[in-house]
Backbone bond lengths (Angstrom), bond angles and torsions (degrees), N, CA, C in turn:
res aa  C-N    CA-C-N  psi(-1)  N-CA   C-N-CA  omega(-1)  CA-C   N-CA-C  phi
1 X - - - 1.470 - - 1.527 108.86 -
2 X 1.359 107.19 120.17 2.050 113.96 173.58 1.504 88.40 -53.03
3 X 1.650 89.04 153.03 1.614 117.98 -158.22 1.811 84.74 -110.55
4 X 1.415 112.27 105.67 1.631 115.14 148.35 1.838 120.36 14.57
5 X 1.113 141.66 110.78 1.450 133.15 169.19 1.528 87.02 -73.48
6 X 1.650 104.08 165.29 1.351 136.22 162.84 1.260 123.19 -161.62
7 X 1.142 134.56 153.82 1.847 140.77 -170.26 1.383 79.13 -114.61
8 X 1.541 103.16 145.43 1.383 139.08 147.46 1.281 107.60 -102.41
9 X 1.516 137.10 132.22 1.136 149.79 156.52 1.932 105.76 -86.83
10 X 1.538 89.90 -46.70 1.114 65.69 -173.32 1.836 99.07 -134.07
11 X 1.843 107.59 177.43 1.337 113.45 -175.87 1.791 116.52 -74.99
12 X 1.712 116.09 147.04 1.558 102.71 -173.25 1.528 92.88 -129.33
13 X 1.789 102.29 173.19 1.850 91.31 -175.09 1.674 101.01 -68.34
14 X 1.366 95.57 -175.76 1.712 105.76 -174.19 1.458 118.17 -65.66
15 X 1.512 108.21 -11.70 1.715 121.45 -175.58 1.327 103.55 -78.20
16 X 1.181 104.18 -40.19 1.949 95.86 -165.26 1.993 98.25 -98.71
17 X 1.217 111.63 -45.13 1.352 93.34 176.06 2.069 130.90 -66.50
18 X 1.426 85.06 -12.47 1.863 100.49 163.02 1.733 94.40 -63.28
19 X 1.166 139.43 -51.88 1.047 154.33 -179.70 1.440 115.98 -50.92
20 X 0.910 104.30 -74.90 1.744 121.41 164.09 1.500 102.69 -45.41
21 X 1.327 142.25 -61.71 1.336 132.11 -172.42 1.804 117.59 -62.24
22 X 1.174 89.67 -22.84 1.493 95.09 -173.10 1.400 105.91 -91.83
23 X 1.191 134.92 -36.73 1.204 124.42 155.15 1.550 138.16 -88.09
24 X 1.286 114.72 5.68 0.970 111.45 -176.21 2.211 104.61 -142.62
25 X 1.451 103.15 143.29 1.911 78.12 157.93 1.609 104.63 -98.47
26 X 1.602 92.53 124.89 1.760 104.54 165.83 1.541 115.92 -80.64
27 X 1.283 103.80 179.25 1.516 108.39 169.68 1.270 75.26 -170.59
28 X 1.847 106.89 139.98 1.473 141.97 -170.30 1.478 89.28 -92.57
29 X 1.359 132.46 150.14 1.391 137.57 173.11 1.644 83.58 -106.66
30 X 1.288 150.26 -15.60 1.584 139.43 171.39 1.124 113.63 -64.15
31 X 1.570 111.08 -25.77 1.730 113.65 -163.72 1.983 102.42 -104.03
32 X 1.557 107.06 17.94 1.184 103.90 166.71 1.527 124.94 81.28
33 X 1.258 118.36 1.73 1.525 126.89 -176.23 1.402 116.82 -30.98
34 X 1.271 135.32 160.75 1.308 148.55 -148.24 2.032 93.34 -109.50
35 X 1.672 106.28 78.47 1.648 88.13 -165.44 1.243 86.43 -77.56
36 X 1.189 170.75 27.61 1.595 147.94 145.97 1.625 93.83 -70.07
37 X 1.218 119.22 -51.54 1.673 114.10 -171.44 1.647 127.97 -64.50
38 X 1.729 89.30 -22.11 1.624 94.41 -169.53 1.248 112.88 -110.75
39 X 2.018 102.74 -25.28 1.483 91.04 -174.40 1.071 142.74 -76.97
40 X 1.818 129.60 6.93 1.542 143.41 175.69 2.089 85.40 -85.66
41 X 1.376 126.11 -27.87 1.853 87.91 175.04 1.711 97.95 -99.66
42 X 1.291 139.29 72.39 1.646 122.33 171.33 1.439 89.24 -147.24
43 X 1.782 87.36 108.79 1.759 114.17 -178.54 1.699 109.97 -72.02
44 X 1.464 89.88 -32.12 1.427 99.30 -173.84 1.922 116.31 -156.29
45 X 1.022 99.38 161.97 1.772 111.08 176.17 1.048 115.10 -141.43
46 X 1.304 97.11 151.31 1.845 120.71 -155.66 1.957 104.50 -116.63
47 X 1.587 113.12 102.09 1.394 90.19 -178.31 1.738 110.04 -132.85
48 X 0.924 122.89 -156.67 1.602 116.34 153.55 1.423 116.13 -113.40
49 X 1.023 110.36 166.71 1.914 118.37 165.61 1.718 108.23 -52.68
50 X 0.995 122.09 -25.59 1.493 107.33 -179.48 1.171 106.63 -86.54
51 X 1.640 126.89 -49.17 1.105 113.00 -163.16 1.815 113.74 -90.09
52 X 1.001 129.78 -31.60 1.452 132.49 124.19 1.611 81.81 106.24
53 X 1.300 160.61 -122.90 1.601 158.60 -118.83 1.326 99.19 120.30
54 X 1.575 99.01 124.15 1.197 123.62 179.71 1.253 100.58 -69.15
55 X 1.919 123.85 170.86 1.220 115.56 175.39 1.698 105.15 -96.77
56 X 1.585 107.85 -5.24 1.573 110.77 165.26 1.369 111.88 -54.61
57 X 1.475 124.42 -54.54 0.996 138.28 -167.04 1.469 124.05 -62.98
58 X 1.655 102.86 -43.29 1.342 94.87 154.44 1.307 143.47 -70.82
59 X 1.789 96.42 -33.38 1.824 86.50 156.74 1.307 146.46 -60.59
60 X 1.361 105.77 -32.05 1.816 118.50 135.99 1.196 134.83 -13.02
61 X 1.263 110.12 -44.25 1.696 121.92 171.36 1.280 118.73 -121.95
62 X 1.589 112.87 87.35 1.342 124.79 169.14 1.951 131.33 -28.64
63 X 1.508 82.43 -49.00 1.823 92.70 174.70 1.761 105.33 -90.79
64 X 0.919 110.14 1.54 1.568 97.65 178.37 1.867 105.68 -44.98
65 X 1.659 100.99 132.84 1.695 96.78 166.21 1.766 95.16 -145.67
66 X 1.372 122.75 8.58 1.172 115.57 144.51 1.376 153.58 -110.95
67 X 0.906 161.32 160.49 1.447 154.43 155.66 1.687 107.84 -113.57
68 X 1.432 124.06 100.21 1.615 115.72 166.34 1.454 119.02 -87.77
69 X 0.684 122.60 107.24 2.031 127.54 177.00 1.360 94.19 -81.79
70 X 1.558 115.23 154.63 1.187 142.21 -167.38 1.761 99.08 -157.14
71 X 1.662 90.60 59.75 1.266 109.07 153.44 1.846 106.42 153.32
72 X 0.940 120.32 -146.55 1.759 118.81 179.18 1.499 125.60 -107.66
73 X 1.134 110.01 -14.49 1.399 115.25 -178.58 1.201 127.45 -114.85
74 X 1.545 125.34 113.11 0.993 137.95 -155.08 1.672 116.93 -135.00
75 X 1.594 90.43 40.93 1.513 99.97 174.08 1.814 120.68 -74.20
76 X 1.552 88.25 -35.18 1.711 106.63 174.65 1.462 109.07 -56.62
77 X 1.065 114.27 0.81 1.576 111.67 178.35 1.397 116.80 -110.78
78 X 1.402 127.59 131.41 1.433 133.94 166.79 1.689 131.91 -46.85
79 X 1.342 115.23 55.27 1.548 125.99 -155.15 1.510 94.26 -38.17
80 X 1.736 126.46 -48.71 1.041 120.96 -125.98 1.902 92.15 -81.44
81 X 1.703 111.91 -38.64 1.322 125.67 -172.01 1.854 100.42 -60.03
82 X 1.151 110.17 -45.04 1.842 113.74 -173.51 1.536 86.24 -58.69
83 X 1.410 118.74 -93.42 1.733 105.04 -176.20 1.233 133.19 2.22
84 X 1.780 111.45 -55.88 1.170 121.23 -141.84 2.112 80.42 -89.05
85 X 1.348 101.30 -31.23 1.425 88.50 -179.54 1.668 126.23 -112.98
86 X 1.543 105.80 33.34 1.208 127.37 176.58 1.581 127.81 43.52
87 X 1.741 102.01 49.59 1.167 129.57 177.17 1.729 119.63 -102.42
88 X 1.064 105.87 102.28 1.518 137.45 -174.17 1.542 105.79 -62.66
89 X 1.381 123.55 125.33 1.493 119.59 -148.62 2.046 91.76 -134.87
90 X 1.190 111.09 130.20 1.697 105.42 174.56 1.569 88.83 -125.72
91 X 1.476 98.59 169.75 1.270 127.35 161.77 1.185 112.07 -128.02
92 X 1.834 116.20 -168.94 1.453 103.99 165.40 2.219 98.73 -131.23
93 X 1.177 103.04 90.63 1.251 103.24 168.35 1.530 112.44 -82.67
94 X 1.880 120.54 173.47 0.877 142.47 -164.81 1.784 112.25 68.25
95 X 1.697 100.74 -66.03 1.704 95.29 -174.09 1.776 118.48 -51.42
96 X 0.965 110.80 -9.50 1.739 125.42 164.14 1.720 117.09 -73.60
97 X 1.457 114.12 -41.00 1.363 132.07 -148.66 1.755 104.23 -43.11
98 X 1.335 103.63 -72.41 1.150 115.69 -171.18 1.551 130.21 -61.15
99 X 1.511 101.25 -18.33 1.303 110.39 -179.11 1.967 123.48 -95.43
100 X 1.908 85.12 -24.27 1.312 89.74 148.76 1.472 139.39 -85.35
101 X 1.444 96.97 0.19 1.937 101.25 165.42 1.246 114.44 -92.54
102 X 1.523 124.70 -22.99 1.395 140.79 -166.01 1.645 84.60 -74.61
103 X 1.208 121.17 -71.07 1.934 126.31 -179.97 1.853 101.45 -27.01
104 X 1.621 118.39 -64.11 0.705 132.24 -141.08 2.033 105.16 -69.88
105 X 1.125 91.59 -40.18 1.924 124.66 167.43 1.690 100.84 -27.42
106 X 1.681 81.44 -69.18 1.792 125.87 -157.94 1.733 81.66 -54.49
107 X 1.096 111.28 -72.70 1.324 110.93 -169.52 1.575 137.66 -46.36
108 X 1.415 90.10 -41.37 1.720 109.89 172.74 1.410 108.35 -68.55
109 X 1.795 111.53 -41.86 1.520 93.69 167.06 1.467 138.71 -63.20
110 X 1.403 117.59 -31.05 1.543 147.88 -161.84 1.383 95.17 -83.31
111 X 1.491 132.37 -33.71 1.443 137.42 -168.26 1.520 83.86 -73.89
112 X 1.793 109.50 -73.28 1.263 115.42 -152.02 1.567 124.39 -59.99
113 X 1.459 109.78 -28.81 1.320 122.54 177.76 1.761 113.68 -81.45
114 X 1.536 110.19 -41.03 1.289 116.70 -171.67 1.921 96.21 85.86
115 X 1.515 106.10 56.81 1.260 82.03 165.98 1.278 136.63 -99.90
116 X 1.199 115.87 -15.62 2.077 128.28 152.94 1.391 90.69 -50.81
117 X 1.774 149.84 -63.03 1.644 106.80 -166.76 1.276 114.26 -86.57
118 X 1.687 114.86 3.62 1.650 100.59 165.75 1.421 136.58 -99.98
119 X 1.607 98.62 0.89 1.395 110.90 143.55 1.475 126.33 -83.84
120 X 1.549 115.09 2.66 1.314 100.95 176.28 1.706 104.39 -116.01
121 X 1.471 111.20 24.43 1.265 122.26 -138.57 2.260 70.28 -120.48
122 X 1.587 100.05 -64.28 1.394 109.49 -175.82 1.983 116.75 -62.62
123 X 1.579 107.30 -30.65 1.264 107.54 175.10 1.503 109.17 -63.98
124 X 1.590 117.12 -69.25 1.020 132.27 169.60 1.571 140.21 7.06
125 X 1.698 75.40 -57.72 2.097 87.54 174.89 1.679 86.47 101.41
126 X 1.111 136.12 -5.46 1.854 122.91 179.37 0.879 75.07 -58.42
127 X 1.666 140.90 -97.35 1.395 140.52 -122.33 1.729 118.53 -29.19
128 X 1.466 100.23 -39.86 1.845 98.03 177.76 1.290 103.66 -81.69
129 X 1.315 135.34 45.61 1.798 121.71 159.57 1.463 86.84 -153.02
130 X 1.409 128.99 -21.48 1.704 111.32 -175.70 1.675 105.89 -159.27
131 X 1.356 120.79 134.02 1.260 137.87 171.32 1.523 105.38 -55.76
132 X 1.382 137.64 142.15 1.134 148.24 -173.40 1.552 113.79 -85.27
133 X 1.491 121.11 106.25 1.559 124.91 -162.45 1.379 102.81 -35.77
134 X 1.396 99.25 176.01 1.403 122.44 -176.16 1.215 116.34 -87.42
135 X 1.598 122.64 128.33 1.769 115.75 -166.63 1.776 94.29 -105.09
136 X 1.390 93.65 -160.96 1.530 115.98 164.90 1.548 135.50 -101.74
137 X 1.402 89.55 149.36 1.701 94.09 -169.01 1.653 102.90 -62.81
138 X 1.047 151.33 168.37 0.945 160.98 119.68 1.840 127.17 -81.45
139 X 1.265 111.11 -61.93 1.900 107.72 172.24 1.288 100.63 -57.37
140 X 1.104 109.54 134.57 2.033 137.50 158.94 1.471 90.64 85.94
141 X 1.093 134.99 30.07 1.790 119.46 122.26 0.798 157.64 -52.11
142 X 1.474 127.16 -179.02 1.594 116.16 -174.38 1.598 99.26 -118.34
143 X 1.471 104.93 135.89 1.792 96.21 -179.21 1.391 103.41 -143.44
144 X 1.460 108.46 133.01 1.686 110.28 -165.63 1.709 93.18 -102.77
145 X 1.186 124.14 120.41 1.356 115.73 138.24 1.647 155.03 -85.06
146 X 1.082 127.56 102.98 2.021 149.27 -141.39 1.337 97.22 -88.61
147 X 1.754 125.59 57.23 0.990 137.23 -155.87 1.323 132.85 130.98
148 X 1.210 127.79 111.14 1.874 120.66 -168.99 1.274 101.97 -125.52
149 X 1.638 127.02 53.65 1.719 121.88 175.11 1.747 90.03 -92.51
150 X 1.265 100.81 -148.46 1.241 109.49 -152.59 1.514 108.72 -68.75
151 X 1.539 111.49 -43.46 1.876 120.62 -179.33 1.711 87.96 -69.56
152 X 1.024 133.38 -26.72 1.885 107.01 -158.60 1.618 92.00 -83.73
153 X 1.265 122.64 -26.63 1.689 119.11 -168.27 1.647 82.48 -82.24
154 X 0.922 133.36 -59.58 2.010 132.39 -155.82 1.429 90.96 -59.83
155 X 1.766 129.72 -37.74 1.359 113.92 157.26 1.254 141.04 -58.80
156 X 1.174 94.30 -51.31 1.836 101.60 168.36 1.764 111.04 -66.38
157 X 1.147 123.78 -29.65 1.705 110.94 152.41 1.083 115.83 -43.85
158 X 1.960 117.04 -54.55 1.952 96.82 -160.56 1.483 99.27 -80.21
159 X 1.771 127.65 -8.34 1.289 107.96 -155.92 1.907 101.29 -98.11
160 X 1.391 102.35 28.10 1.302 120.42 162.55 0.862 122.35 -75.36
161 X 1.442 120.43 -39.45 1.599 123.40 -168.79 1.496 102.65 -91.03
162 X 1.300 123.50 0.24 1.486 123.93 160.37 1.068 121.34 -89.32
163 X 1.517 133.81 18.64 1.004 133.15 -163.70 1.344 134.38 35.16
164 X 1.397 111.69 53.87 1.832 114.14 -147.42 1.377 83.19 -118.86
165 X 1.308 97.96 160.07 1.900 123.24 -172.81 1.602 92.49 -91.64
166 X 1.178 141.59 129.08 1.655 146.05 176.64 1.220 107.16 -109.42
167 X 1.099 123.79 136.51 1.576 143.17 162.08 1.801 107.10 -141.62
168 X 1.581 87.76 158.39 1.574 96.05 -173.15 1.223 90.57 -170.68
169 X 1.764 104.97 153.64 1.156 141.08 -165.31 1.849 100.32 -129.69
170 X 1.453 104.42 127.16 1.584 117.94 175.50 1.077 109.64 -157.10
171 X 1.564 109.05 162.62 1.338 111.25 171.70 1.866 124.48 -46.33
172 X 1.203 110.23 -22.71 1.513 110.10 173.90 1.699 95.01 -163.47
173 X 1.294 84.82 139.70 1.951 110.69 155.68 2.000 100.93 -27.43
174 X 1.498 115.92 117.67 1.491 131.08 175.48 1.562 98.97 -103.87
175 X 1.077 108.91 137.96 2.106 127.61 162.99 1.796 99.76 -48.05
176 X 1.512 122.88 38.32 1.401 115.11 162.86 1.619 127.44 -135.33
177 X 1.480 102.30 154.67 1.184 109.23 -162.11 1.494 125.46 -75.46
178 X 1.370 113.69 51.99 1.678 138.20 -162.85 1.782 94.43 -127.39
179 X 1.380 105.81 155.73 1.543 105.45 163.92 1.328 112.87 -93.73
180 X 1.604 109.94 146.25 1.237 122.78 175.57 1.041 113.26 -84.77
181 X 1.708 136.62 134.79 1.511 132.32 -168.07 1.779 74.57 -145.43
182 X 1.286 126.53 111.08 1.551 114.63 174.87 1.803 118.52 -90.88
183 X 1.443 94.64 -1.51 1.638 96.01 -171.26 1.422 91.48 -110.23
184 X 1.060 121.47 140.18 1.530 145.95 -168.40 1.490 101.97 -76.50
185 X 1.113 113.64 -49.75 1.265 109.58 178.90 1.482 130.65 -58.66
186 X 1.050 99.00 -40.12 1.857 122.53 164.47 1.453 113.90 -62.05
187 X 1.615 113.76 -44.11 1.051 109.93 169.60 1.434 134.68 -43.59
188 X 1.580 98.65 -58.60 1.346 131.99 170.99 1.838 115.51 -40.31
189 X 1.383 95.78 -39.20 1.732 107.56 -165.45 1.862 94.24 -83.19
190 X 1.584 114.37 -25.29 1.904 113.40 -175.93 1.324 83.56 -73.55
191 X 1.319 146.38 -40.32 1.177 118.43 -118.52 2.194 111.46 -123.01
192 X 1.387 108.43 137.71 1.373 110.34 -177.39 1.578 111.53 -54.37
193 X 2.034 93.89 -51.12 1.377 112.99 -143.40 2.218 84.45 -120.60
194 X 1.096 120.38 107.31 1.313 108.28 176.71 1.870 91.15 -104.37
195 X 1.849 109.95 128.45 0.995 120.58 151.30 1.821 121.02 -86.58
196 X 0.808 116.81 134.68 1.688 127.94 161.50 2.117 118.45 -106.54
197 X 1.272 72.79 95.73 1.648 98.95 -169.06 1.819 108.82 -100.66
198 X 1.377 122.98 -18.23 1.426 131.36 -158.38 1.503 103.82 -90.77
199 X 1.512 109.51 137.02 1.321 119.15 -176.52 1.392 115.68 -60.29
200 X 1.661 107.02 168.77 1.808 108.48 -163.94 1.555 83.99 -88.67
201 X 1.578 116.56 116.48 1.405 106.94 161.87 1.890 91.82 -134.64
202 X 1.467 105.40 164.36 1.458 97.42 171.04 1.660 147.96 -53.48
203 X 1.724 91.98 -16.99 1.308 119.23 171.38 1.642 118.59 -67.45
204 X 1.778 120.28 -29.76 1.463 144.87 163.84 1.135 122.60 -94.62
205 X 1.650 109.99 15.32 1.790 98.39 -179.67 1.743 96.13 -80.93
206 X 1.373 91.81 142.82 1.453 98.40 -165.60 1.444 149.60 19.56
207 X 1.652 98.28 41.88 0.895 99.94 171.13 1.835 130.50 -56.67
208 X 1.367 127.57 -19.94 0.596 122.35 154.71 1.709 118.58 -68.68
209 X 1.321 101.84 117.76 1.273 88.81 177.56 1.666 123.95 -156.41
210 X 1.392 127.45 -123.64 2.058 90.84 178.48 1.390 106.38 -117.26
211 X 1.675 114.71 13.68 1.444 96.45 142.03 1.430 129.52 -97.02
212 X 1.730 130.43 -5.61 1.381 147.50 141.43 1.593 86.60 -39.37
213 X 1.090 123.16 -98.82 1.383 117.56 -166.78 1.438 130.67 2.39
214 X 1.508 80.76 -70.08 2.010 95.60 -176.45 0.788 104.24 -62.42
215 X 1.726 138.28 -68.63 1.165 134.77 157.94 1.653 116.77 2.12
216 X 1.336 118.49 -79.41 1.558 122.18 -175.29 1.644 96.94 -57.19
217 X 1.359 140.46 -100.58 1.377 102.78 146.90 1.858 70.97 147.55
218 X 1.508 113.42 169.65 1.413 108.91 -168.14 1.525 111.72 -76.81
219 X 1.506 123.62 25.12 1.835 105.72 137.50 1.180 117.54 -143.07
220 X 1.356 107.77 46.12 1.257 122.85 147.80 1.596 134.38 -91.76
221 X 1.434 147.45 136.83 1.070 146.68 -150.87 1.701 97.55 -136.30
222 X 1.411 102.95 143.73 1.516 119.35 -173.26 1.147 96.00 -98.56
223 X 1.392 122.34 167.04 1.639 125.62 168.26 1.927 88.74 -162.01
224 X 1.443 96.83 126.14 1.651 117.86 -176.59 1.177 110.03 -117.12
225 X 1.782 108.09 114.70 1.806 93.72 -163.32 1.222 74.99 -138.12
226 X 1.488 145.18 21.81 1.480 130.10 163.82 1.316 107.71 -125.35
227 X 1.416 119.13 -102.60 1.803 98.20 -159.22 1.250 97.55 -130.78
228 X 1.575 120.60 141.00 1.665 121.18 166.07 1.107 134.05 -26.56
229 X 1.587 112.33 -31.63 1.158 108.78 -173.25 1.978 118.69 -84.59
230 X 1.094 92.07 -0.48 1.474 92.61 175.26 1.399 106.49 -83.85
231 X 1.511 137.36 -32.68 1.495 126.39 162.87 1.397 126.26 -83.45
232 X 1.292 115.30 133.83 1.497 102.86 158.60 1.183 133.97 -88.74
233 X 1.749 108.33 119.26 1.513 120.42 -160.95 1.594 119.93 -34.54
234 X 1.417 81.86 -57.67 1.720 91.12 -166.22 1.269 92.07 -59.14
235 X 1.605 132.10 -77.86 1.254 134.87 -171.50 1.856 112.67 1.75
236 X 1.861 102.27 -85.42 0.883 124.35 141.18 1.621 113.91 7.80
237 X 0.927 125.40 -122.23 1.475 137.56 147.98 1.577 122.50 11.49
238 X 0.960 111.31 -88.89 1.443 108.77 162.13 1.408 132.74 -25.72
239 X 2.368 95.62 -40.11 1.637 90.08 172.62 1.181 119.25 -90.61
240 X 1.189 113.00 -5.87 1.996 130.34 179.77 2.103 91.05 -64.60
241 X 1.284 102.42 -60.92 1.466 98.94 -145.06 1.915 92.32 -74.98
242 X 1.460 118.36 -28.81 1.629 107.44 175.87 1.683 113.83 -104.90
243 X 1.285 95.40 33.57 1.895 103.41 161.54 1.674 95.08 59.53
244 X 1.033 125.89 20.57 1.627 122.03 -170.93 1.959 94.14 -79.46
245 X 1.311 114.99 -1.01 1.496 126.69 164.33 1.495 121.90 -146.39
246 X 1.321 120.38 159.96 1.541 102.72 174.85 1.485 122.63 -83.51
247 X 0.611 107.32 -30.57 1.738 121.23 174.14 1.527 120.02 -156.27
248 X 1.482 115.50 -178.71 1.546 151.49 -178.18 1.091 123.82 -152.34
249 X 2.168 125.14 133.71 1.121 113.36 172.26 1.561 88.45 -135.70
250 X 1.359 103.19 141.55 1.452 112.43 -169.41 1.225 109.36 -130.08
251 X 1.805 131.74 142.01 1.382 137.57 176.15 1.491 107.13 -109.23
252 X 1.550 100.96 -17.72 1.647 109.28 -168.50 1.594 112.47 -146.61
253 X 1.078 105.26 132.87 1.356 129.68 173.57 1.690 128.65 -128.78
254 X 1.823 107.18 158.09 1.446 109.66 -162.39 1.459 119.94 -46.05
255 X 1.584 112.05 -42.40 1.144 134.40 -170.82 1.479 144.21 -112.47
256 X 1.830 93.63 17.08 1.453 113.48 -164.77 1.391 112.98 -70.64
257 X 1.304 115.17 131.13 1.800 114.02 40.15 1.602 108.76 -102.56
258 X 1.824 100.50 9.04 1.955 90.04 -170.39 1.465 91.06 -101.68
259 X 1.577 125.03 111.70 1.001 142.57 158.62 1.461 137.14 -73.96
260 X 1.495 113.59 132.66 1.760 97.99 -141.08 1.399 90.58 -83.10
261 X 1.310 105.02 154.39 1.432 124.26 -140.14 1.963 97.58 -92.86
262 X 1.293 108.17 13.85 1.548 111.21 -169.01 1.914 86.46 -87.30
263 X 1.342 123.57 -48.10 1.325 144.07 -170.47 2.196 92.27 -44.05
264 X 1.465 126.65 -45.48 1.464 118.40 -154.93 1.056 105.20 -68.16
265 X 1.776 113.44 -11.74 1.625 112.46 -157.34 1.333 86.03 -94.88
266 X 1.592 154.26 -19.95 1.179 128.06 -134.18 1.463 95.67 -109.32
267 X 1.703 115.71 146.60 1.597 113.67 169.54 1.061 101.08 -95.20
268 X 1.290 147.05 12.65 1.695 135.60 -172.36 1.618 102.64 -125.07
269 X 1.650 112.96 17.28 1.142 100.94 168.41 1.661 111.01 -128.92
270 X 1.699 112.20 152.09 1.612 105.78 -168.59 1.625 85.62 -108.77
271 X 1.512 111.57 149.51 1.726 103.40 175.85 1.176 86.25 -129.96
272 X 1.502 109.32 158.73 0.926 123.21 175.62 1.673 125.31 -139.20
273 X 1.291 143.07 154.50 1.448 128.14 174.74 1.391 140.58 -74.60
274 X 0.955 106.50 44.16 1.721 120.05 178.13 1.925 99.07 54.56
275 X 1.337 111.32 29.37 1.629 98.07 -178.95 1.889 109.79 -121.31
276 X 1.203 93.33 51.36 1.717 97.91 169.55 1.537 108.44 -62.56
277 X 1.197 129.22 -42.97 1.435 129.92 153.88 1.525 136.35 -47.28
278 X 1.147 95.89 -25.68 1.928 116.00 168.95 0.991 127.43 7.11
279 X 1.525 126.91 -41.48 1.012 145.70 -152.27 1.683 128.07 -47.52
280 X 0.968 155.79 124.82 1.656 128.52 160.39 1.246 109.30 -54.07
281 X 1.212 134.09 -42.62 1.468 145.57 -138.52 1.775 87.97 -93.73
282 X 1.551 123.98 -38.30 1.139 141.06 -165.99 1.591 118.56 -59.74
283 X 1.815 89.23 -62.86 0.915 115.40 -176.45 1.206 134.15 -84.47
284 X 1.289 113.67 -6.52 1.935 132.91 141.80 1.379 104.07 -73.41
285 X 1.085 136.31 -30.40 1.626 126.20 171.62 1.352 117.88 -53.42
286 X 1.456 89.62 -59.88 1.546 104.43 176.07 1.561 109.10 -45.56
287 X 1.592 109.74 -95.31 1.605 120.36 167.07 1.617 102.51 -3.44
288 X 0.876 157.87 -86.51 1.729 174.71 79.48 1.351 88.79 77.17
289 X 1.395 121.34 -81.29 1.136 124.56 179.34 1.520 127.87 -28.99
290 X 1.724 88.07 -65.41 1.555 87.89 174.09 1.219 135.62 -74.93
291 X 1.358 111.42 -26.44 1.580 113.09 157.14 1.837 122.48 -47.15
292 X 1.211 108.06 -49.86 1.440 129.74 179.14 1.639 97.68 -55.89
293 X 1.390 123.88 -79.45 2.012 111.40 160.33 1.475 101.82 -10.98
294 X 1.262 110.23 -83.80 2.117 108.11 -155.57 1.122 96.52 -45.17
295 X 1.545 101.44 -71.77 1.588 99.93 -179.21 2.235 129.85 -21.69
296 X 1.138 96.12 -52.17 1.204 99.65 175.78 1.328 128.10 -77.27
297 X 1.696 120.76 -14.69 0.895 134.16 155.66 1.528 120.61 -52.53
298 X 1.493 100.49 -71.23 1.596 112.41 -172.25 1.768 112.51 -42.53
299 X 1.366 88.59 -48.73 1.985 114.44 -171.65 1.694 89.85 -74.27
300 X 1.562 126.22 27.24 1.637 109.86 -177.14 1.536 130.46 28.06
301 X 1.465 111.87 42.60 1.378 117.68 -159.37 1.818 80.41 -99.97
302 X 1.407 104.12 160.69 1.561 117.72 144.31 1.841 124.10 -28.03
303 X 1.023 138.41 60.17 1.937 122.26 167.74 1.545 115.59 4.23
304 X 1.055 118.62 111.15 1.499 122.97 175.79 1.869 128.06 -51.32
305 X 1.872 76.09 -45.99 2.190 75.92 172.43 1.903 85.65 -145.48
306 X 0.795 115.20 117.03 1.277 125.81 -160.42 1.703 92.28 -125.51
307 X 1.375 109.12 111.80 1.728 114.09 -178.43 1.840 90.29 -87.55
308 X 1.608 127.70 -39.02 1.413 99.26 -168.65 1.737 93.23 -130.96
């Protein structure tokens, strides 16, 4: 029996695409494939949240009726064109959850303490001519979360054990024991530590932005653990480089991995590589996941986490 076609958009580790070859024939869209030739047999495509499928690409493939993500965000994708051609789109949420709050932790501490310059403060050799300034408290703060799906609650769990005051902003009032502040801006003004946890939809394009800013206000600190497009860069920027905030910790940016080059000069900002997911343990979840989608597709089973 012919083995299923599928597009790769994008590259996976050697575990899951050993996987993928054996059950399926791929064709890499990197290695240039002939889509007039291939795209009437590609049932389905395999991509991540960053790199997302062009809407060329899907018109390319007439029978397309899947989309597999190999990760949660699926803004890079044309919702309105899949609809219109009744293409069923998964991700793999939850197996990410925890590891993107664990990043997010990591970060709020490392911002607040300065611990990248006080390890470069202790390597260095400063330490024998000067004690390393004075940082910020972190336990018994105030921390707003700009989003309450699955990572903003796994945050507001660990930021329990800091004894921190929680607020959050969502589309509606949730059954939890956090305050509801629904306007972002307000949020921003309760809060020490503002996380941005809420998916890229058009309603969050930049919502962070330079009246959020002022709002959070110069000792307040941002922490960006979902997608670029919810801040505006420059905005952003402007308040990094005139202290109009105290800090920034970022996983994602407009133009990654080429990061605009205003960000190398700043000491009040932590960057980071878009790998809150990082994980080994993670990233076989994921892989798993998305294989398990096709899989259930092809075999006419039910979609496992099916966003449309």
């Amino acid at each position: 029996m012919p083995k299923p076609h599928i597009l790769q958009i994008a590259s996976y580790p050697a575990h899951d695409q050993t996987a993928l070859d054996a059950a399926y024939t791929t064709h890499r869209l990197w290695l240039n494939p002939d889509l007039n030739q291939i795209g009437p047999q590609i049932q389905a495509i395999a991509t991540n949240g960053g790199a997302g499928v062009a809407s060329a690409v899907i018109r390319a493939c007439p029978n397309l009726k899947l989309i597999a993500i190999y990760g949660v965000g699926y803004d890079a994708i044309d919702l309105t064109l899949c609809a219109e051609r009744h293409i069923q789109i998964t991700n793999t949420p939850d197996v990410l959850t925890g590891d993107c709050a664990d990043l997010a932790l990591g970060m709020m501490l490392s911002l607040a303490r300065q611990i990248p310059a006080a390890d470069h403060h202790a390597r260095s050799g400063a330490w024998t001519t000067a004690s390393f300034p004075l940082q910020r408290r972190v336990w018994g703060t105030k921390a707003g979360i700009l989003g309450m799906g699955r990572i903003g609650q796994d945050i507001a769990t660990r930021l329990q054990g800091f004894g921190i005051d929680i607020a959050y902003s969502a589309r509606h009032q949730k059954p939890l024991p956090y305050t509801y502040i629904p306007d972002p801006i307000d949020l921003a003004t309760h809060a020490d530590f503002l996380f941005v946890t809420a998916a890229a939809t058009p309603e969050t394009h930049h919502i962070i932005n330079a009246a959020t800013l002022k709002a959070l206000g110069p000792n307040g600190f941002l922490i960006n653990i979902s997608r670029a497009a919810n801040v505006d860069e420059n905005a952003l920027l402007d308040a990094l480089e005139t202290h109009q905030i105290a800090g920034a910790a970022l996983d994602v940016f407009d133009a990654e991995p080429h990061i605009n080059p205003r960000f190398a000069a700043l000491t009040n900002a932590l960057l980071q590589p878009h790998h809150a997911s990082a994980t080994h343990e993670t990233r076989r979840a994921m892989g798993q996941l998305m294989r398990d989608n096709l899989a259930a597709y092809f075999a006419n089973r039910p979609l496992i986490t099916p966003i449309t």
